[in-house]
C-alpha positions in Angstrom: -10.2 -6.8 -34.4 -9.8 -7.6 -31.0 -7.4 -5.4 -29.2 -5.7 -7.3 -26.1 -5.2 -4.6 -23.0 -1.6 -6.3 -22.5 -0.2 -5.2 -25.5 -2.0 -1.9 -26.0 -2.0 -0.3 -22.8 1.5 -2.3 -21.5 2.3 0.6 -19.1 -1.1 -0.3 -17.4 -1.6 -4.1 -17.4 0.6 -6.6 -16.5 -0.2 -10.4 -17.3 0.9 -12.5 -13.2 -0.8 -15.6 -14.0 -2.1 -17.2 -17.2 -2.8 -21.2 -17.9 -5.3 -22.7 -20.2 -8.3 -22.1 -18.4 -7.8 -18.0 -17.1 -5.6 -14.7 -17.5 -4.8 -12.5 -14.4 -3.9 -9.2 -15.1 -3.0 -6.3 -12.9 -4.0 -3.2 -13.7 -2.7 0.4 -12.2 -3.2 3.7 -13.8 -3.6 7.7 -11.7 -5.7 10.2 -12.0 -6.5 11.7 -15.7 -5.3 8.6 -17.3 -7.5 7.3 -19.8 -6.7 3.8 -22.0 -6.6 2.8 -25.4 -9.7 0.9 -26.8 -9.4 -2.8 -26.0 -11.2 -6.1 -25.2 -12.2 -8.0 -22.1 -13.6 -11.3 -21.9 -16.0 -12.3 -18.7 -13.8 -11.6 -15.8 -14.3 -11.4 -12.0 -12.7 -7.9 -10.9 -11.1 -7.4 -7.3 -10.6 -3.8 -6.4 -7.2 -3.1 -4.3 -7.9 0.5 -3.9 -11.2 3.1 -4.0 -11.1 4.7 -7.1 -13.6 6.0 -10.0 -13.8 5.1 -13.9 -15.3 5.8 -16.8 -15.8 3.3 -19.0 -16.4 4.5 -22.7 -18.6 1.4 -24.2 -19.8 0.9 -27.9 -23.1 2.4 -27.6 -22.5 4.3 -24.0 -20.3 5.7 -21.3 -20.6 3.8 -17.8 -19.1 5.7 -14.4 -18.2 3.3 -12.0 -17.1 3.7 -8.3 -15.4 0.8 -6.5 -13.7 0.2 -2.9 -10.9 -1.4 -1.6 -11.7 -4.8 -1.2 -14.8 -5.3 -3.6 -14.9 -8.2 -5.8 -17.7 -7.8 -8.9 -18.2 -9.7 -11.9 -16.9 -7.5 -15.7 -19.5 -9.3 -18.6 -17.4 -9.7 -21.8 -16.7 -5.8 -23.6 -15.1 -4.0 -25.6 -13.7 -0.1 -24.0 -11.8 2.4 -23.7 -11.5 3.1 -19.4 -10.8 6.3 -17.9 -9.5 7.1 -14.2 -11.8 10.5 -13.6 -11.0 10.1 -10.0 -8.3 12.1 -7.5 -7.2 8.4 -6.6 -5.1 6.0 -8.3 -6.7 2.7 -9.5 -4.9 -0.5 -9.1 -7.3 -4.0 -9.8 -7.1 -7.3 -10.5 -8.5 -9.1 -13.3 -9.3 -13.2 -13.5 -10.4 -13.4 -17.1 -12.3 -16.5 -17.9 -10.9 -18.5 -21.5 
């Protein structure tokens, strides 16, 4: 089953926008903090601070280093993410329904 971020991890991601066509979560964690295993659908990511990740995938682990400012594009997954940085994270998610 599909595990929706907002409910497992509700210390971490906050729903500010939702209609029928996308979600918009916020998402802020620190240092060390690691997530419970969830779902995304296709969402475009904006960055609000530098930080660094780990993303633990199905069938790999993905590091990922982002700025302040950067917008990227998040295919459709399934993870469990993990702030292995000395910053906090805090991004935006517009996940498309």
């Amino acid at each position: 089953m599909l595990q929706d971020p907002a409910k497992t991890d509700q210390d971490k991601y906050k729903v500010v926008f939702e209609n029928d066509r996308v979600r918009v979560l916020e998402y802020r964690d620190n240092p060390g903090e690691i997530t419970t295993k969830h779902h995304h659908p296709d969402a475009v990511t904006i960055s609000l601070t530098e930080f660094d990740r780990k993303l633990h995938l199905t069938d790999k682990e993905v590091v990922v280093h982002k700025k302040a400012g950067e917008v990227g594009w998040q295919p459709a997954q399934e993870h469990i993410g993990e702030n292995i940085g000395s910053t906090h994270t805090h991004v935006i998610l517009v996940e498309l329904k």
